[in-house]
C-alpha positions as CSV (number, residue, x, y, z in Angstrom):
1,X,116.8,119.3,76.5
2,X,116.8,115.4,76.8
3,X,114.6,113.3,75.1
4,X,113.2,110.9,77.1
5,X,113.4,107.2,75.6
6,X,110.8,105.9,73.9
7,X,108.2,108.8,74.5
8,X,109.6,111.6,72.4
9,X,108.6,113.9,75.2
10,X,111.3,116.6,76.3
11,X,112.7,116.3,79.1
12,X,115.4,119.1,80.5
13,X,118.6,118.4,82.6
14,X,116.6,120.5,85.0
15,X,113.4,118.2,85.5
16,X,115.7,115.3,85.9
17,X,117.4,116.9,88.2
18,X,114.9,117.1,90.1
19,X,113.6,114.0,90.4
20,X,116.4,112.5,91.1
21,X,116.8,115.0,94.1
22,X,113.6,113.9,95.0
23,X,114.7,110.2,95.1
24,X,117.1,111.1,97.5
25,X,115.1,113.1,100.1
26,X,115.0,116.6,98.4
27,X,111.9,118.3,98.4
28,X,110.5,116.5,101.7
29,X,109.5,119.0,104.4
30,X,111.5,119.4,107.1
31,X,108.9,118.1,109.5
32,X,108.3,114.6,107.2
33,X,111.7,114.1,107.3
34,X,111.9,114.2,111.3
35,X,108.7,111.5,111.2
36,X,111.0,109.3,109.3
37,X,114.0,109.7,111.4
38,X,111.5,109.2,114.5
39,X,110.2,106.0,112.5
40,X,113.3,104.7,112.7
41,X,114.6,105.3,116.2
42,X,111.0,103.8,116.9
43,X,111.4,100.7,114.9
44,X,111.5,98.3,117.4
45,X,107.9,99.8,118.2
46,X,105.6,98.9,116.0
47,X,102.7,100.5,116.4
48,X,105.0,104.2,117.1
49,X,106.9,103.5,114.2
50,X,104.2,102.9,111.6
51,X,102.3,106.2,112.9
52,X,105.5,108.4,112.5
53,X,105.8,106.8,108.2
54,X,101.6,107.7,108.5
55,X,102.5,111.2,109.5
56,X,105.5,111.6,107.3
57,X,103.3,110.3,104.3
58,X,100.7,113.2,105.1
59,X,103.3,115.7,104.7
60,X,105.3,114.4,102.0
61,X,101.9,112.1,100.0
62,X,103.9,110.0,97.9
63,X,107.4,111.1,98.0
64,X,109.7,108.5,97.4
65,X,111.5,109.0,100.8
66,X,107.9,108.1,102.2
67,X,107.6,105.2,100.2
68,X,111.3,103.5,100.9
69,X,110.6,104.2,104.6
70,X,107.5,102.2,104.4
71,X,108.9,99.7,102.3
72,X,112.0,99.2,104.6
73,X,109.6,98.6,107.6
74,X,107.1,96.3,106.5
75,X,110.4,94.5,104.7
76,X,112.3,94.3,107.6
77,X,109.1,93.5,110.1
78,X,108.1,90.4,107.5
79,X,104.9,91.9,106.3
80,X,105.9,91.1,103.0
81,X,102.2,91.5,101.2
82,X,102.6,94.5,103.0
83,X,105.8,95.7,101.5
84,X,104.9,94.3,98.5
85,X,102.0,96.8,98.3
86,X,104.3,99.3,99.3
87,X,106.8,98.2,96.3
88,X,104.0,98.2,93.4
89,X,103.9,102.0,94.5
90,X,106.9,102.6,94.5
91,X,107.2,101.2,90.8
92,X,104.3,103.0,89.5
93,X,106.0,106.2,91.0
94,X,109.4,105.3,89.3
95,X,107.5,104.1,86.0
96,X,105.6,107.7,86.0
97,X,109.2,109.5,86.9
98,X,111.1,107.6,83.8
99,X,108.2,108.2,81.6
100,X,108.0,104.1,81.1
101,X,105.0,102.3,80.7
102,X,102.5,101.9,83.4
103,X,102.6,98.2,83.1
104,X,106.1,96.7,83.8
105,X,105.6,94.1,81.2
106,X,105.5,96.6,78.1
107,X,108.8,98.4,79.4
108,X,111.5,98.3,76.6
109,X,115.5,98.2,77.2
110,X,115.7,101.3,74.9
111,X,113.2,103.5,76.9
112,X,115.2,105.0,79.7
113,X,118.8,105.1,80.3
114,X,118.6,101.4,82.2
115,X,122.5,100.7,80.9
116,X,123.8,103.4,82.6
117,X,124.2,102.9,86.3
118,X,124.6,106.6,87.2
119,X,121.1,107.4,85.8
120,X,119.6,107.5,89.0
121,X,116.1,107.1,87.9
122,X,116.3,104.1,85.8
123,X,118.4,102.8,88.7
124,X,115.6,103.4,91.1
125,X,113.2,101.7,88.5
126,X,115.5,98.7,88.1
127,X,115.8,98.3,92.0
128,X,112.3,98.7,92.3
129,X,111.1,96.1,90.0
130,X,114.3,93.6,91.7
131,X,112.6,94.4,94.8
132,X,108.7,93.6,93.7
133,X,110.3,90.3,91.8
134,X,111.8,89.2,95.2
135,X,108.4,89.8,96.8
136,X,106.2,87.7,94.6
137,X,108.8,85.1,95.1
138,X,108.9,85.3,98.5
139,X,105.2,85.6,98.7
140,X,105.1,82.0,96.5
141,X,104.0,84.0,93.1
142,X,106.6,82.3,91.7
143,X,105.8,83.0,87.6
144,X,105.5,86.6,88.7
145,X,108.5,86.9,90.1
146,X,110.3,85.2,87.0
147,X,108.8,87.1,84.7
148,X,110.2,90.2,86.2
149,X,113.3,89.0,86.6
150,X,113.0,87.9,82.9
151,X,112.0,91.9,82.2
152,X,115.1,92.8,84.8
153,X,117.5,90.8,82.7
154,X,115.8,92.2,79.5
155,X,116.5,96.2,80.8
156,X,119.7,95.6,81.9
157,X,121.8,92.3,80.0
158,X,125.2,93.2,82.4
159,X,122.8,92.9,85.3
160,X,124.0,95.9,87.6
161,X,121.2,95.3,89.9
162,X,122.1,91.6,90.9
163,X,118.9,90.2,89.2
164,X,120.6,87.4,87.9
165,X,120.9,85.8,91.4
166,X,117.0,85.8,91.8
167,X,116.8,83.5,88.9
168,X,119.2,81.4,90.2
169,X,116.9,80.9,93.8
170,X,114.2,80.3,90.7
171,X,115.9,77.7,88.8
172,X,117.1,75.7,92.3
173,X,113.5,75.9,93.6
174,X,112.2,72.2,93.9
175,X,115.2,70.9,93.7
176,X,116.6,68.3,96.4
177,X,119.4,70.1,98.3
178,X,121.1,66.8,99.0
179,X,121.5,65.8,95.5
């Protein structure tokens, strides 16, 4: 048995496992799976594609395969708010999967295994939280989106996850280019 960080909860090699087969598509029905592989093919279609991430989300409520293929789309269509929806989802799944805090703010460096980039759940939390900090700033929510890449830089100091160039778009916003 593990003990995952900073809950004193056990946690076998099995269980996490588990979820991290889940992060990669294990466990999704056969016939979810073929709805995201039809979103895709369909992507140029809007309306088709979105119906096909509906279906697969039916099947397979809250899987994270489900949830990326949202993401990805509203992403990649520019509905950020959209995507950004999609992304606070995504980090309460990952938050509930590491056994973290609920609230990204109260998330410590010692509770999950955020150092090691292997751990594919603390990975998928990490990328998660990158990708809702991008979103605020994208979205203008500027002292959201430094704030989590503040916590980014706090759970991971040798900055795996590239968060470190998100504060960099930060520190050069309203600065004259020409300068």
């Amino acid at each position: 048995m593990m003990e995952s960080a900073g809950r004193g909860e056990p946690q076998s090699v099995t269980e996490v496992a588990v979820l991290a087969d889940a992060l990669l598509g294990g466990g999704l029905p056969r016939e979810a799976e073929f709805h995201l592989w039809e979103a895709g093919l369909s992507y140029h279609l809007d309306d088709v594609a979105e119906d096909h991430l509906r279906q697969a989300q039916a099947l397979a409520p809250g899987h994270a395969a489900v949830l990326i293929g949202f993401y990805r789309f509203y992403f990649y269509k520019g509905r950020l708010a959209d995507a950004l929806t999609v992304a606070k989802l995504c980090l309460e799944k990952a938050a509930r999967e590491n056994r973290l805090a609920a609230d990204w703010k109260h998330v410590g460096a010692d509770d999950a295994a955020f150092s090691l980039y292997d751990s594919m759940l603390p990975r998928f939390y990490l990328f998660t939280l990158k990708g809702y900090a991008y979103l605020q700033m994208r979205l203008g929510n500027l002292e959201e989106g430094r704030a989590a890449v503040a916590k980014l830089l706090e759970l991971d100091p040798s900055d795996k996850v590239g968060a470190r160039v998100l504060l960099e778009v930060l520190e050069r916003v309203g600065q004259d280019d020409d300068a």
